[in-house]
C-alpha positions as CSV (number, residue, x, y, z in Angstrom):
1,X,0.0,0.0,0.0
2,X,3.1,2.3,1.2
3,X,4.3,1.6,-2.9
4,X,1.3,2.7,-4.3
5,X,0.6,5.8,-2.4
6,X,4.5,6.8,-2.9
7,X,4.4,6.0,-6.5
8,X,1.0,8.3,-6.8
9,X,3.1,11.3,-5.0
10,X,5.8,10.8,-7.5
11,X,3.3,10.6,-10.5
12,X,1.5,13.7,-9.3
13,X,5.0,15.1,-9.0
14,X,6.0,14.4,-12.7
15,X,2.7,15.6,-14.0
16,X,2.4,19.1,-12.1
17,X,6.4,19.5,-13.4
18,X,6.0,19.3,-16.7
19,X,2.9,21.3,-16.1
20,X,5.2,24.1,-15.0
21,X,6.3,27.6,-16.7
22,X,10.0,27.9,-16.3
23,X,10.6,31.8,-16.7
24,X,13.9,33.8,-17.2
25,X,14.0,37.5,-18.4
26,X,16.9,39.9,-19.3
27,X,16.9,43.4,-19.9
28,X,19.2,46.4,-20.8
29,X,20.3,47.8,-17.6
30,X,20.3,51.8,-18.5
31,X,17.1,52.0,-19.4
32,X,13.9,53.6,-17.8
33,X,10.9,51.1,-18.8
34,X,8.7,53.9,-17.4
35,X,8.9,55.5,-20.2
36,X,7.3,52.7,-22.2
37,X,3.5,53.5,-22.9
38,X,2.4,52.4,-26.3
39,X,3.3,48.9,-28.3
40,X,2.9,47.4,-31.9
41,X,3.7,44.0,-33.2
42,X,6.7,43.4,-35.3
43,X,5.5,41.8,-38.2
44,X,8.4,41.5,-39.7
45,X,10.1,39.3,-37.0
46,X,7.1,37.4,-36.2
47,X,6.2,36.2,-40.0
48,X,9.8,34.6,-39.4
49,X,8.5,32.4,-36.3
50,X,8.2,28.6,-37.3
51,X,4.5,28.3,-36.2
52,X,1.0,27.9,-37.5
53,X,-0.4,31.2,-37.6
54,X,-3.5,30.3,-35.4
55,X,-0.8,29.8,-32.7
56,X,1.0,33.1,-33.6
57,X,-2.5,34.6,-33.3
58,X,-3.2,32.8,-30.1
59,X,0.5,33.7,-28.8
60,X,-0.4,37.7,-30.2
61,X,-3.8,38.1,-28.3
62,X,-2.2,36.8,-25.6
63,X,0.6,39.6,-25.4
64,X,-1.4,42.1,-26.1
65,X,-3.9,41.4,-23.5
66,X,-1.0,41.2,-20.8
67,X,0.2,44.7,-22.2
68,X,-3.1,46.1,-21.9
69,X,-3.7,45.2,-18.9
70,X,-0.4,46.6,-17.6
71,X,-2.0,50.0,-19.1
72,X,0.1,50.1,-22.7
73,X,-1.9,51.5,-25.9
74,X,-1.6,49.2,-29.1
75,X,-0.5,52.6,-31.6
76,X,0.7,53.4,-34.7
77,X,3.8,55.5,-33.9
78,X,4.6,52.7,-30.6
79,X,7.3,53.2,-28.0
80,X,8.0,49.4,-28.1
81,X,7.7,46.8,-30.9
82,X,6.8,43.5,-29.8
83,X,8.7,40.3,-31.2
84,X,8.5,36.6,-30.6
85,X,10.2,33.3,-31.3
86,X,9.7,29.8,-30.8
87,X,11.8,26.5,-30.2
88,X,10.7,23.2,-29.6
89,X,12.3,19.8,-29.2
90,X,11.2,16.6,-28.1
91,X,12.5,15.3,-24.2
92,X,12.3,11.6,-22.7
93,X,12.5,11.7,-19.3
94,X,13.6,8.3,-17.7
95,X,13.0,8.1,-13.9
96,X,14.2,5.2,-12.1
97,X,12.0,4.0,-8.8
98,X,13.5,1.2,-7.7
99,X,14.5,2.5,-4.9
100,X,11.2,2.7,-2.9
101,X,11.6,-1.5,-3.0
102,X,14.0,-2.5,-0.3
103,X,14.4,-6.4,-0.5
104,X,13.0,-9.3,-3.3
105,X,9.3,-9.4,-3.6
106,X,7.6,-12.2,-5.9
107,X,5.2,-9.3,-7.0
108,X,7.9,-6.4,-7.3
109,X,10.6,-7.8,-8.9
110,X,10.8,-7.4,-12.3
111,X,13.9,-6.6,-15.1
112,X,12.0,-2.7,-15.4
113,X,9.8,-2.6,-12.8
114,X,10.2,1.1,-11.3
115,X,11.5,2.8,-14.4
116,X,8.5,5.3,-16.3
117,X,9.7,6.8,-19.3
118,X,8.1,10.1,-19.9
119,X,7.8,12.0,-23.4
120,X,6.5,15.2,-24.6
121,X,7.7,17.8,-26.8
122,X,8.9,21.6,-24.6
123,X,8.8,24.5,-26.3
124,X,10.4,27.8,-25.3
125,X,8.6,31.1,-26.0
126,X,10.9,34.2,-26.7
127,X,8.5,37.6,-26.4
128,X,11.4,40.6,-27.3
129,X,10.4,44.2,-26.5
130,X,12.4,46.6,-28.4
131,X,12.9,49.9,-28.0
132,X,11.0,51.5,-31.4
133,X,13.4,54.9,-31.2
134,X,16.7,53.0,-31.0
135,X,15.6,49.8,-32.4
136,X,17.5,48.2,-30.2
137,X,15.9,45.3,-27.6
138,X,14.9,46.5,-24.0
139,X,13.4,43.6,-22.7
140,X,13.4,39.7,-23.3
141,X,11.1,37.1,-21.7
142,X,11.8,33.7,-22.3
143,X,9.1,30.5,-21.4
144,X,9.5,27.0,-21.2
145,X,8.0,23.7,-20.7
146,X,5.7,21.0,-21.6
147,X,3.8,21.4,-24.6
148,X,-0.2,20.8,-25.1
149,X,-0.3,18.2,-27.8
150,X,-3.6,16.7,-27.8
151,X,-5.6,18.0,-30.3
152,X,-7.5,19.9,-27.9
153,X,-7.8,23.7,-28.7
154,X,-9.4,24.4,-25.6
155,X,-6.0,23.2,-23.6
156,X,-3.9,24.8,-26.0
157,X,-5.1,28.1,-25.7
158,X,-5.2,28.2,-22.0
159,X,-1.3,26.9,-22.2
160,X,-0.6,29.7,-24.7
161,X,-2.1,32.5,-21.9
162,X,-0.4,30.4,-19.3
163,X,3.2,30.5,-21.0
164,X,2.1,34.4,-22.0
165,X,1.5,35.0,-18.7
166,X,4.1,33.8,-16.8
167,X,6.5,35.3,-18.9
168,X,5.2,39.0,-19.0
169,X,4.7,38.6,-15.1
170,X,8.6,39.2,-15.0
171,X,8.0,43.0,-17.2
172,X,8.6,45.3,-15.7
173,X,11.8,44.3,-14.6
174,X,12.5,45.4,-10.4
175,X,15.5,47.7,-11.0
176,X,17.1,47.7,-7.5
């Protein structure tokens, strides 16, 4: 009983990681993101992403509805031009349990028993902000982890705001 319970905690464990957001930002020091008030898209860099274009749209309304609701103005002459990239790659995770089986068992034992092999594909989610007066880049958020890949729109858009989110969480950045 102690097995099954500890192999639940460890399945539950697996599924809420690869559930996970992992977020990293990096911005350019010198400059005063207060200033920053209106945004457009840079359709120029984003035509380049390797996506389908309902998930650029997805990833776009996504953006812009983090922006506005940190009080930017989508505009025509913008303070900040919004780029993203993508990457993705496919990961095999092999954990090894065995080690919750002390002793020989006749209904434990087994050549794999304790090993679950875990795949997905991750993608990583680059949104640049760059400065539109100096085209040069002010702000970069990068997302990753565990890809919806079921065919279900519903989950896929909710992952898309969830990556979105997470990474425009980090913008501003907390100049100390």
């Amino acid at each position: 009983m102690k097995a099954i319970k500890l192999l639940s905690l460890v399945l539950l464990f697996l599924v809420a990681s690869c559930s996970s957001v992992r977020v990293t930002s990096d911005y350019d020091t010198s400059t005063d993101f207060s200033k920053y008030k209106t945004f457009a898209f840079y359709k120029k860099g984003i035509d380049k992403a390797e996506i389908s274009d309902l998930d650029k749209r997805r990833i776009l309304r996504a953006v812009e509805n983090e922006l506005l609701s940190k009080g930017f103005t989508k505009s025509e002459t913008p303070d900040l031009l919004v780029n993203i990239f993508t990457k993705s790659r496919q990961k095999v995770d092999i954990y090894n349990n065995n080690q919750f089986y002390m002793g020989w068992h006749p209904w434990y034992y087994g050549p794999n028993f304790g090993m679950q092999i875990s795949k997905y594909t991750e993608g990583t989610l680059f949104v640049d902000l760059i400065d539109a007066n100096k085209k040069e880049l002010a702000w970069q958020g990068i997302g990753s982890g565990g890809l919806t890949t079921s065919g279900n729109v519903e989950k896929k858009e909710e992952r898309i705001k969830e990556f979105v989110g997470e990474i425009m969480s980090k913008y501003p950045p907390e100049i100390k």
